[in-house]
C-alpha positions as CSV (number, residue, x, y, z in Angstrom):
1,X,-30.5,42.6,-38.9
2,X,-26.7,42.9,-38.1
3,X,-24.8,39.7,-38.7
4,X,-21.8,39.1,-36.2
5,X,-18.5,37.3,-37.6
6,X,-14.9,37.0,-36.2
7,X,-12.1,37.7,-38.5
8,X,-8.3,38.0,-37.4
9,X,-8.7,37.5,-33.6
10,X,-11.9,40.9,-34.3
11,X,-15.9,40.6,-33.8
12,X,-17.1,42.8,-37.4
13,X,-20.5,43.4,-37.7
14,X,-22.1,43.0,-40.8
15,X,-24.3,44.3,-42.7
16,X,-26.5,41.6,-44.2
17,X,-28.1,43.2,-47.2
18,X,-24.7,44.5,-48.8
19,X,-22.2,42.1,-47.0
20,X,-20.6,45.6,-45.6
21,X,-18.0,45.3,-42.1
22,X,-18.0,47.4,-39.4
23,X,-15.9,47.4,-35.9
24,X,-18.9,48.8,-34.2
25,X,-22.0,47.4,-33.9
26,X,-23.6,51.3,-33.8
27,X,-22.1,51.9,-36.6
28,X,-23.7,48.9,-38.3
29,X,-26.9,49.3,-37.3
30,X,-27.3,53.0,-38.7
31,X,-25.8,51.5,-41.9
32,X,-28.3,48.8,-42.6
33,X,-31.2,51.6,-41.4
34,X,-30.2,53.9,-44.8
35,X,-28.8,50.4,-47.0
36,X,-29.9,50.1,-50.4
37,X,-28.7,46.3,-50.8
38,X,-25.9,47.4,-53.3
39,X,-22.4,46.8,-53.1
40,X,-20.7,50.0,-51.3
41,X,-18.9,52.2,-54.0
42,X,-16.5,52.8,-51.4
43,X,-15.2,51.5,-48.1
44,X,-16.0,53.9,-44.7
């Protein structure tokens, strides 16, 4: 399930296996579909 936080005046949506932010919540929730629960080698 996609967590929702405010940061900086922003709703993220993240990820709560791999702590991962996204500005769209679409964008989250086809993330945490395919997430592995490892930290992301790299930032999208």
């Amino acid at each position: 399930m996609v967590g929702e936080t405010e940061r900086d005046g922003m709703t993220w949506y993240e990820c709560e296996q791999c702590g991962l932010l996204f500005d769209n919540r679409d964008d989250a929730l086809h993330h945490e579909e395919n997430c592995d629960a490892e930290e992301p080698a790299y930032i999208q």
